[in-house]
C-alpha positions in Angstrom: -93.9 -30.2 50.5 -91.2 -28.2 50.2 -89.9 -26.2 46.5 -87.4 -28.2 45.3 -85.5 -24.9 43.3 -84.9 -23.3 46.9 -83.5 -26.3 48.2 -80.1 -26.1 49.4 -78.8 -29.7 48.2 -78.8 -28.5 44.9 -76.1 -29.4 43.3 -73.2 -27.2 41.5 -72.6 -27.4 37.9 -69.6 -29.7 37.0 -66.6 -28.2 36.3 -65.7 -27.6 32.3 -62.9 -30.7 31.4 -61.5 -28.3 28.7 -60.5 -25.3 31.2 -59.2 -27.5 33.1 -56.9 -29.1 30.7 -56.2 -26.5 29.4 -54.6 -24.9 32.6 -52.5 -28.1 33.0 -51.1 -27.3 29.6 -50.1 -23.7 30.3 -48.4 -24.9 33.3 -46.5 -28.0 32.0 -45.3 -25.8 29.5 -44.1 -23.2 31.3 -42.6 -25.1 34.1 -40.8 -27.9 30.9 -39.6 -25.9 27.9 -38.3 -29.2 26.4 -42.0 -29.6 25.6 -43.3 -26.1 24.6 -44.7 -25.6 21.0 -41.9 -24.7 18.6 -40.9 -21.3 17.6 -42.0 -20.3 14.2 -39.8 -21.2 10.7 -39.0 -17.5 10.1 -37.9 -16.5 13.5 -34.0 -15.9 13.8 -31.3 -14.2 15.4 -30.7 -10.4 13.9 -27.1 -11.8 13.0 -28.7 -14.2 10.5 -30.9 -11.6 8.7 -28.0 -9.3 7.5 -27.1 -10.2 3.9 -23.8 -11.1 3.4 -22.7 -8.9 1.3 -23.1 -6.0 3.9 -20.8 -8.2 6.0 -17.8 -6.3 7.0 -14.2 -8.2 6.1 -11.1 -7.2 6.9 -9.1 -7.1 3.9 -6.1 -9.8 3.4 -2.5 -8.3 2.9 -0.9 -9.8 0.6 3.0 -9.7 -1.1 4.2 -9.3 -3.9 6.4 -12.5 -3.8 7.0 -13.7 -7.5 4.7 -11.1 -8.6 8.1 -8.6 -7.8 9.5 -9.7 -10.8 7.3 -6.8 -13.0 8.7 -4.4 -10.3 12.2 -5.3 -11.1 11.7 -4.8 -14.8 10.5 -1.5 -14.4 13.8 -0.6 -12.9 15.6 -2.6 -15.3 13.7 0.0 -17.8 14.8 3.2 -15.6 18.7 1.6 -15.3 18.9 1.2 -18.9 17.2 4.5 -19.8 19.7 6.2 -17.5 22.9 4.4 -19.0 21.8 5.1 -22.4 21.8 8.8 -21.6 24.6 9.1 -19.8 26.5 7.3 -22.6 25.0 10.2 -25.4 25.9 12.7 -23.4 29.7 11.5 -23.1 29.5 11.2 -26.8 28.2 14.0 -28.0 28.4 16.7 -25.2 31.7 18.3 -24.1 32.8 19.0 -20.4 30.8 22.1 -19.1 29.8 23.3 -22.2 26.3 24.1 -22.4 24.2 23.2 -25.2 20.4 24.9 -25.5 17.1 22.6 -25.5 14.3 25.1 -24.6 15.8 28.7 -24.0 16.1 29.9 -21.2 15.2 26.5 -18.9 16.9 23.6 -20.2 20.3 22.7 -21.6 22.2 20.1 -21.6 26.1 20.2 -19.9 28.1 17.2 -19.3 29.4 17.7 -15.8 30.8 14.9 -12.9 29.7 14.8 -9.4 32.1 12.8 -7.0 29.7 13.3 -4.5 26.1 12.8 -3.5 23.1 14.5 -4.1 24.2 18.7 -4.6 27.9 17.6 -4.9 27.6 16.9 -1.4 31.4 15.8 -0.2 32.5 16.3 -3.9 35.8 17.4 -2.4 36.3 14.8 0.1 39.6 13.5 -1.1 38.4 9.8 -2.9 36.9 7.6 0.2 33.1 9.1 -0.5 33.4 7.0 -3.9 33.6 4.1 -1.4 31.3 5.0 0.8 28.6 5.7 -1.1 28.7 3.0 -3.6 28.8 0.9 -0.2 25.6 2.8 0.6 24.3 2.6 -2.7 25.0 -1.1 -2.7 23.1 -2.0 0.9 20.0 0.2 -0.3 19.8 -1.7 -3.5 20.0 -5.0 -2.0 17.3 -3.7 0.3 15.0 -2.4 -2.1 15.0 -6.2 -3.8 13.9 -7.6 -1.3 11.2 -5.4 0.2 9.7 -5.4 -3.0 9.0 -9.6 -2.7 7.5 -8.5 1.0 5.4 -5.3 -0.3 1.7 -5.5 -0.5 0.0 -6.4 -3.7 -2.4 -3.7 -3.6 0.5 -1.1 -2.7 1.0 -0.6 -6.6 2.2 3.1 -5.1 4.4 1.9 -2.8 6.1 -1.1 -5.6 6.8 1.7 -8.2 8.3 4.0 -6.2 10.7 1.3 -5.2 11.0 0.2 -8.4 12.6 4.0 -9.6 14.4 4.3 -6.3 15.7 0.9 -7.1 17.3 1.7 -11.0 18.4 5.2 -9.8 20.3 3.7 -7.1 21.7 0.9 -9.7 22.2 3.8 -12.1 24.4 6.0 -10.4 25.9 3.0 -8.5 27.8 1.5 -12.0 28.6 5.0 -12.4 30.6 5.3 -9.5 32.5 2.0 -9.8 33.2 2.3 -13.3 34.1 6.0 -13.5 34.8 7.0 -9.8 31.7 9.8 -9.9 28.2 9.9 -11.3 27.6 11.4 -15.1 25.0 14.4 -15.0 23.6 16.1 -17.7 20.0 17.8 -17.7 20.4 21.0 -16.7 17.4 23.3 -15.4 17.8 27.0 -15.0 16.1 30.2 -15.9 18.4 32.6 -18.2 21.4 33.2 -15.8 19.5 34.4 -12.7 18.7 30.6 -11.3 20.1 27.4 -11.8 19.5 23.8 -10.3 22.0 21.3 -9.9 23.1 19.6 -13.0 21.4 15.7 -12.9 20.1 12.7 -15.0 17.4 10.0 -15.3 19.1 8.1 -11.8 18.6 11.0 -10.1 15.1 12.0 -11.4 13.9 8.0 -10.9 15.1 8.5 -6.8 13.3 11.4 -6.4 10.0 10.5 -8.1 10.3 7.3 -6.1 10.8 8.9 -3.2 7.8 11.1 -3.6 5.5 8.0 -4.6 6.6 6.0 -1.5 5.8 9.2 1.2 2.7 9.7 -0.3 1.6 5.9 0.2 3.4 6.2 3.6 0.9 9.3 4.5 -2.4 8.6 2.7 -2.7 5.0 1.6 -1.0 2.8 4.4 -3.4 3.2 7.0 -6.4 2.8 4.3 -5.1 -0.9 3.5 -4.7 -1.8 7.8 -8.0 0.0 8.3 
């Protein structure tokens, strides 16, 4: 009779259901990822995760517009400083006569310029009165209305408009009412030196022009940047 363990019609274990499905799992998934489990809750994109704060914004320019208005009192302030001088020192000062403030630097001497800046075409003959009063006139005009179109943050850039503004203005009445510019501060050291004879107009221009070069240089490309 023959040993039923060596017989060869034995028959193979059934395979495990479980492996199986499994299998069929893996591969449905894989081949439909409509179906596949969902990602995790806490899994995002690296663009989510950065706090908002550290976001980087590009800063919004904006203009003065009716906020000007401050900027055009500040040169009201310089023009009416300036006139008020210029009116003491034609009251109380004569022509080219020097009187000391802080020896040997400062005095004060009434003198008249009928030019520009240094007595520059003083001797011209009368048509620089007109021509720079017409210039005077165009830069002033400009001046108001750059100021509406400045940036806010430009607070630089406004007041040195703002002083070029009521210089301009300044010596501008000057020249219409009088024909040439009052002067009267008077810089020098003993009699070895002196600077051209000038008043508030002239030093509001030139502090204005110094606050607007420096924006121009250092600060514009900060607030585009």
């Amino acid at each position: 009779m023959p040993n039923p363990s060596n017989s060869s019609d034995t028959p193979s274990p059934p395979d495990t259901p479980s492996l199986h499905r499994h299998d069929q799992l893996d591969d449905t998934d894989s081949a439909n990822p409509q179906t596949s489990s969902p990602k995790p809750a806490h899994v995002t994109t690296g663009s989510s995760l950065t706090p908002k704060g550290r976001l980087v914004k590009t800063p919004k320019i904006v203009a003065n517009g009716s906020r000007a208005f401050r900027w055009y009192l500040l040169a009201l302030v310089v023009l009416i400083v300036d006139q008020w001088t210029k009116w003491l020192a034609e009251t109380n000062l004569t022509f080219h006569e020097p009187v000391p403030v802080i020896e040997p630097f400062l005095n004060w001497t009434l003198a008249y310029n009928y030019g520009a800046a240094f007595s520059f075409l003083a001797d011209a003959g009368g048509w620089q009165k007109w021509f720079f009063s017409g210039l005077a006139l165009v830069m002033s005009l400009f001046l108001i209305v750059y100021l509406i179109k400045a940036p806010r943050q430009a607070k630089l850039l406004s007041t040195g408009l703002a002083l070029v503004l009521g210089g301009a203005v300044g010596n501008l009445i000057d020249r219409l009412l009088h024909g040439h510019v009052i002067d009267f501060i008077h810089v020098h050291n003993a009699d070895v030196w002196h600077y051209p004879i000038f008043n508030i107009a002239d030093m509001g221009i030139s502090i204005g022009v110094a606050m607007i070069i420096i924006d121009m240089l250092f600060l514009e490309k900060k607030r585009h940047s």
